[in-house]
N, C-alpha and C positions, 0 to 999 in steps of 0.2 A: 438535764445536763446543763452546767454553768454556760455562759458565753462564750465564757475564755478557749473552751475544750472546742465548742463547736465552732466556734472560728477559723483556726485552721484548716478544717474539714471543709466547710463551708467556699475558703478559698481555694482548696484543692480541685473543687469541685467545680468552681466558677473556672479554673485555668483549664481544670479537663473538659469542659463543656466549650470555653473558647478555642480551647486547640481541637476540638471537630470542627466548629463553625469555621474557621478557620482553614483547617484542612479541607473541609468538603467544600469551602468556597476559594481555594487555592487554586489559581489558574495553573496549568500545569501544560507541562510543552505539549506541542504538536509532533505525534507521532507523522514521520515522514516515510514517503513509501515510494518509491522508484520503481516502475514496471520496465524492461528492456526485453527489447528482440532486434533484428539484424535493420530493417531499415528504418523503424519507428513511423509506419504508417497499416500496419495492418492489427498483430497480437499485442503488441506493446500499448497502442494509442485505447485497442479493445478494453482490455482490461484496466488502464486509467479509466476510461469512462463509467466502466461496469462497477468498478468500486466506488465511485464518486456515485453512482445512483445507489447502491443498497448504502452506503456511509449513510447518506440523505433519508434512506427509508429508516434506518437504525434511530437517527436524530444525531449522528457523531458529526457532520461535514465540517463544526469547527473545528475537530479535538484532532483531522490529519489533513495531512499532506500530502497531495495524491500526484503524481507525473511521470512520462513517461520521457524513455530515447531509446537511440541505439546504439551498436554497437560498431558501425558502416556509417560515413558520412556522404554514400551516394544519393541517399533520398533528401537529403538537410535541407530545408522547410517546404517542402512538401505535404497537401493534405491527407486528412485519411483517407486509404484507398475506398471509392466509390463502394464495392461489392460490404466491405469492412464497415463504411458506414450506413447500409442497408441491414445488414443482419441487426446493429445496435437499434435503430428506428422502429424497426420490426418488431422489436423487445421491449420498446417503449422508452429506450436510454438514450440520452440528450448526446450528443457528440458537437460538440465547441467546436470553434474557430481553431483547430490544433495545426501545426508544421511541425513536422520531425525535426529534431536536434541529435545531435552526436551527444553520448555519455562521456561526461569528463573526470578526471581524476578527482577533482573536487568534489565531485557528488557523493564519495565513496563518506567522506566526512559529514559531509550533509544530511545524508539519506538512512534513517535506520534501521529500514530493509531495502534491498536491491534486487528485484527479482525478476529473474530469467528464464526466457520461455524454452529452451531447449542447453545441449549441452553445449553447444559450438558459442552460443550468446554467454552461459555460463564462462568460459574459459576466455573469451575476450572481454568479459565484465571485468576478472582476475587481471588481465593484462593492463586494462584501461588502467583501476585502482592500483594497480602496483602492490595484486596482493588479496589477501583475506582475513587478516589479521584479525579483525573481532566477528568475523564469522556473519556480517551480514548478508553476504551476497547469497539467496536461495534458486530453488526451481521453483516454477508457477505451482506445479503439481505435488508438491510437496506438502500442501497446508490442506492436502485432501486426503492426504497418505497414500498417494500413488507416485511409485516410481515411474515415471513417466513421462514424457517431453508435451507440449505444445506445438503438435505439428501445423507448419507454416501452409495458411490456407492460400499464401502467392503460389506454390508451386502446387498443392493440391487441388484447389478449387474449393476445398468445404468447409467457409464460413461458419456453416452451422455449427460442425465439429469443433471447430476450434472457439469457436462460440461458449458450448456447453462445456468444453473443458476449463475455458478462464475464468466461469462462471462460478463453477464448482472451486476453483481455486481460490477464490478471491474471498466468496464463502467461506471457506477453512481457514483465510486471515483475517477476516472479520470475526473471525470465531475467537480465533484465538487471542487476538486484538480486546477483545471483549474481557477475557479470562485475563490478561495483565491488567486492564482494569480494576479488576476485585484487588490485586493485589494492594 
């Protein structure tokens, strides 16, 4: 085949090959993730951390952005509750220097999941944002496909429970977290 012919081809070929190089080496945003519960010292601060350890084990810890608040400014910087960060330790999950903060209106823009451990956190995450408009605001238990809350081990007493439930949640958003990936 002449030159002429395979030179176009040739550079079709060199732009399709730099636009994967390219692509695959395209720094691409930090998916961001907001955990909230009522006073940001028990299930909220849990699951921040729980997720920043399996992100960690995945190899993802650049590619999000993990934090939590609440939805109550009575705890505001407060650390995590002692009992809260024994069950994490227990499990081998590093738990930081965190203080509770109140969730802000802003976050709602910031954050491209918002996720809330029961319904009453649900409907003041709504109130805070002024809103649900692009549908981030979720339940914890939802990325497990259970309809089901995250009950607050302040009033329960069981750690473990609420443990194994953020765990398995967080699971089902790293899962899925993964699968927009591919795309």
């Amino acid at each position: 085949m002449p030159i002429e012919i395979l030179s176009p081809i040739i550079r079709i070929l060199s732009v399709y090959r730099a636009g994967m190089v390219l692509f695959m080496g395209m720094e691409k945003r930090k998916k961001r993730i907001l955990f909230v519960c009522w006073g940001n010292i028990c299930r909220s601060p849990m699951a921040e951390y729980i997720m920043k350890h399996l992100a960690d084990q995945a190899g993802l810890s650049a590619a999000l952005e993990i934090d939590s608040a609440a939805v109550s400014s009575e705890e505001t910087g407060n650390p995590v509750y002692p009992p809260a960060r024994r069950i994490l330790k227990a499990h081998g999950v590093f738990c930081g220097d965190h203080r509770a903060r109140r969730m802000q209106a802003a976050d709602y823009d910031r954050y491209d999941y918002l996720i809330g451990m029961d319904a009453v956190n649900i409907e003041r995450m709504k109130r805070i944002a002024g809103g649900d408009p692009q549908g981030k605001i979720r339940t914890m238990m939802s990325f497990c496909g259970r309809n089901a809350e995250v009950s607050d081990p302040w009033y329960t007493g069981d750690f473990a429970a609420a443990y194994n439930d953020i765990l398995a949640g967080c699971k089902g958003l790293l899962e899925q977290l993964l699968e927009e990936g591919d795309r």
